[in-house]
N, C-alpha and C positions, 0 to 999 in steps of 0.2 A: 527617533527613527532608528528601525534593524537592517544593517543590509547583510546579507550574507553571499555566496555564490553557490549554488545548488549542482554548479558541476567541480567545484574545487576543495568544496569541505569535505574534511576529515572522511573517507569511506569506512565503515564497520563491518567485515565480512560474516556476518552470524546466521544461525539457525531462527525462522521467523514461526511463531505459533507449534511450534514443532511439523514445518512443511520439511518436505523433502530437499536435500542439499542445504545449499547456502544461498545468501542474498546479498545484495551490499546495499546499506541503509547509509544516506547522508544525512545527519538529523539536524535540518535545519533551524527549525526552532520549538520548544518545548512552552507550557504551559503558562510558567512565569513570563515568556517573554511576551506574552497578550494583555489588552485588558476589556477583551471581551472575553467570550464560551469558546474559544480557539483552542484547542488542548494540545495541539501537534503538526507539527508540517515537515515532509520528509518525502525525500527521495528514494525510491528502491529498483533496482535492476534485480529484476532476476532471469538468472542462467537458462539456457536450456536446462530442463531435467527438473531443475528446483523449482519450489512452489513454496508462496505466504500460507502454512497451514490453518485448514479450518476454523475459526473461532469465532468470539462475539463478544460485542461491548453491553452488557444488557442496560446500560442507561445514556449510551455515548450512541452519535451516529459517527459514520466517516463515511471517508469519501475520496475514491480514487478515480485519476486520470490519468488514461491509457495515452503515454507520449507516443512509445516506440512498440513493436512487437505484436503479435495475437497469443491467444490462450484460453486455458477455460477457467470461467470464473465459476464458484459453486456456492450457492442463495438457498439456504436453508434445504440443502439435499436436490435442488435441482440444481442442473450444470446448462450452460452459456457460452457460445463461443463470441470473444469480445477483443477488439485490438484498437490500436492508434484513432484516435478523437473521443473514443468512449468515454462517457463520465457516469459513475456508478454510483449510488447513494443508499449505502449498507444501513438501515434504518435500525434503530436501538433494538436489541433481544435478536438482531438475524445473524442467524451462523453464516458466515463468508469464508472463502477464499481463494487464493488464485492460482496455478497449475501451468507453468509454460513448457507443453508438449511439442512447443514446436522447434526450428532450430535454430534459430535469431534472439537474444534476448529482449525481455520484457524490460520497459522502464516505465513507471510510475508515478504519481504525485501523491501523498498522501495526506489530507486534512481528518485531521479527530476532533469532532465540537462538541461539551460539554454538554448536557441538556438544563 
């Protein structure tokens, strides 16, 4: 068994995909610590202002949930307005990401699975 605490690990304040501002990433658990196609499990806040910039896993899905906040998420060049309950399922090869225009921050869950 892992336990960890997802509001008391280590926070990492960095630039995500090259988004705008900063983010703060708790990185709960990484690849090794599965033994299934789990590749990543992680916390993110983001600020007003800042955003997880555009990118894409082209053989990996993920998968976020929207805890706290609204924002636009952007799926392959279209954009999305998406907040609190939402569960998103960035399918392999789709450019994503997420933009918090508003003024409350964004918090998130984030799963990366292996394909």
């Amino acid at each position: 068994m892992l336990l960890k605490n997802m509001l008391t690990e280590r926070p990492l304040n960095e630039r995500c995909h090259d988004g705008a501002g900063r983010v703060i990433n708790r990185r709960l658990f990484r690849q090794e610590d599965f033994t299934t196609k789990l590749a990543s499990f992680i916390r993110t806040e983001i600020p007003p202002g800042s955003s997880v910039g555009c990118h894409h896993h082209p053989h990996d899905e993920e998968v976020f949930v929207i805890l706290e906040g609204e924002g636009i998420l952007t799926v392959n060049e279209k954009e999305f307005v998406v907040g609190a309950g939402d569960v998103i399922v960035n399918q392999p090869g789709d450019s994503h990401g997420l933009k918090n225009d508003a003024t409350k921050k964004i918090v998130i869950l984030v799963f990366k699975c292996l394909q």
